[in-house]
C-alpha positions as protocol buffer text, in pm:
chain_id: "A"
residue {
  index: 1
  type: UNK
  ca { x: 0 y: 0 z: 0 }
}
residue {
  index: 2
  type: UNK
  ca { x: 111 y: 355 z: -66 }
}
residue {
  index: 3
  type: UNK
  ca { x: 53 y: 662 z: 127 }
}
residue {
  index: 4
  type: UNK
  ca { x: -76 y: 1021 z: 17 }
}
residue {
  index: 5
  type: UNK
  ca { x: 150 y: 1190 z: -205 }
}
residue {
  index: 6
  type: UNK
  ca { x: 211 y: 1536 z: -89 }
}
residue {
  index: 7
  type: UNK
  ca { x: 241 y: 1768 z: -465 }
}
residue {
  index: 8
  type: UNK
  ca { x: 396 y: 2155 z: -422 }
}
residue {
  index: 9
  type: UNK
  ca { x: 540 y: 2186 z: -723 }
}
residue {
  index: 10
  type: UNK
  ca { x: 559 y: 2109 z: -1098 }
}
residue {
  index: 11
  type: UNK
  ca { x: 898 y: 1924 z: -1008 }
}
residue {
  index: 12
  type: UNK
  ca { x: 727 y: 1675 z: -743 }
}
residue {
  index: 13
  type: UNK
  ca { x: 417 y: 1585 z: -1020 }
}
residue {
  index: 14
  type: UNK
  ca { x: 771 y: 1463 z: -1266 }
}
residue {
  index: 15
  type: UNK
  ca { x: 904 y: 1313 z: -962 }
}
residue {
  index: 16
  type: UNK
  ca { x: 602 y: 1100 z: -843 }
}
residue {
  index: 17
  type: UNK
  ca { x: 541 y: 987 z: -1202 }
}
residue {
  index: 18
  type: UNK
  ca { x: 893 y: 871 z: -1232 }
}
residue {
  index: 19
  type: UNK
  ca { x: 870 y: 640 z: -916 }
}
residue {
  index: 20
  type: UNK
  ca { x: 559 y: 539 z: -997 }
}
residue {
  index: 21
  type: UNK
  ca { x: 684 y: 435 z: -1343 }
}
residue {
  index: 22
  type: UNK
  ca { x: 997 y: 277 z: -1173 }
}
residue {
  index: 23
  type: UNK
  ca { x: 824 y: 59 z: -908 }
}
residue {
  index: 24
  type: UNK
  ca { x: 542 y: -72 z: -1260 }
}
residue {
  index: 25
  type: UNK
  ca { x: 890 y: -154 z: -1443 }
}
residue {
  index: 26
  type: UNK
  ca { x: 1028 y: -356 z: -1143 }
}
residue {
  index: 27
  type: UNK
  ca { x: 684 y: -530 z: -1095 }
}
residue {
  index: 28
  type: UNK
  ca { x: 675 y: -608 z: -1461 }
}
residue {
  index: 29
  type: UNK
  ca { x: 1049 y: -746 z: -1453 }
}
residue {
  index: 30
  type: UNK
  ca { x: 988 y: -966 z: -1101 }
}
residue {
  index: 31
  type: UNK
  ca { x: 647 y: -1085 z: -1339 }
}
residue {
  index: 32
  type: UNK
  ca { x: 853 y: -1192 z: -1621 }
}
residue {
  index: 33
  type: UNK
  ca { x: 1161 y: -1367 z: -1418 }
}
residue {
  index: 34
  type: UNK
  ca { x: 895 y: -1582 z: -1225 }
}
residue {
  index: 35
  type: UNK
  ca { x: 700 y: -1662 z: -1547 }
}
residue {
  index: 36
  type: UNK
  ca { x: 365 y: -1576 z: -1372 }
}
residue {
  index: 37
  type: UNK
  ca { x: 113 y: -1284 z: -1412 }
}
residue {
  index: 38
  type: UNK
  ca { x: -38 y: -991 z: -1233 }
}
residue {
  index: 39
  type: UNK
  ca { x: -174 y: -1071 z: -900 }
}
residue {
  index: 40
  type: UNK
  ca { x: -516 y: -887 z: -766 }
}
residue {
  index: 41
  type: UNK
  ca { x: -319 y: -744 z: -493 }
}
residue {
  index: 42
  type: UNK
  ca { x: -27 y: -637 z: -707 }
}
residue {
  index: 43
  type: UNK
  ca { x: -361 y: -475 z: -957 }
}
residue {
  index: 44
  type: UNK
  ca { x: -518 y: -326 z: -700 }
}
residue {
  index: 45
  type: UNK
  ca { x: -167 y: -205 z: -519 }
}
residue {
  index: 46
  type: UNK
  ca { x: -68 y: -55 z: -916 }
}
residue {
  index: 47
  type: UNK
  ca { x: -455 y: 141 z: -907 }
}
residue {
  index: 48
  type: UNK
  ca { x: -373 y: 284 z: -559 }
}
residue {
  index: 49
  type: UNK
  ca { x: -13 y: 427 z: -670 }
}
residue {
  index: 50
  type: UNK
  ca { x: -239 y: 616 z: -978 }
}
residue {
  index: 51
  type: UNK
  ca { x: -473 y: 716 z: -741 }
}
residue {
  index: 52
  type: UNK
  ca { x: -288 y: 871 z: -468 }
}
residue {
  index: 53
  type: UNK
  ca { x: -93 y: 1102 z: -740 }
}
residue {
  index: 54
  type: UNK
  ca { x: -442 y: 1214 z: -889 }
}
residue {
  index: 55
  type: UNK
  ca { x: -509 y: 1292 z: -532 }
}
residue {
  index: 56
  type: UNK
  ca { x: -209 y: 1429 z: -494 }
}
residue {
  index: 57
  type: UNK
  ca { x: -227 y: 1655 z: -835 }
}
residue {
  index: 58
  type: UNK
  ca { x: -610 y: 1769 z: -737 }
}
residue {
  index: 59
  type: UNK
  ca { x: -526 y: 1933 z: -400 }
}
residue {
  index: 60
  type: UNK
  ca { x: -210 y: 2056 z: -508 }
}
residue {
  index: 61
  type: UNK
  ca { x: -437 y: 2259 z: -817 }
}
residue {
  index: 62
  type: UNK
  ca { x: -669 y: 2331 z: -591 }
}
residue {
  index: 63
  type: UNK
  ca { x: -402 y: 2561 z: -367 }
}
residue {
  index: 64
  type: UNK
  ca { x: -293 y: 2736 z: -654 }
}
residue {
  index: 65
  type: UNK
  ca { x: -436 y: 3045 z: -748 }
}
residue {
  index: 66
  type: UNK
  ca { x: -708 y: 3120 z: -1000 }
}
């Protein structure tokens, strides 16, 4: 499980998206080396990474300005 990501800046949205992308690629390598596919909880653990930076993204747009 991942916790809320905390966005204040431009920088931290490339940052997030990076490790997020990072920790998909080493899920997708461990996949491939033990010749076996996606668990449910490795699905659902994938949807929560997604959805705590769109949480993330929304509150930090929501502090900024008009």
């Amino acid at each position: 499980m991942i916790g809320p990501i905390t966005i204040n800046s431009e920088e931290d949205v490339a940052k997030a998206i990076a490790r997020i992308a990072n920790l998909a690629i080493e899920l997708g390598y461990r996949l491939e080396r033990e010749n076996r596919l996606l668990t449910k909880e490795e699905a659902y653990d994938q949807i929560s990474h997604s959805a705590s930076l769109f949480k993330g993204i929304l509150e930090y747009v929501g502090r900024q300005p008009s």
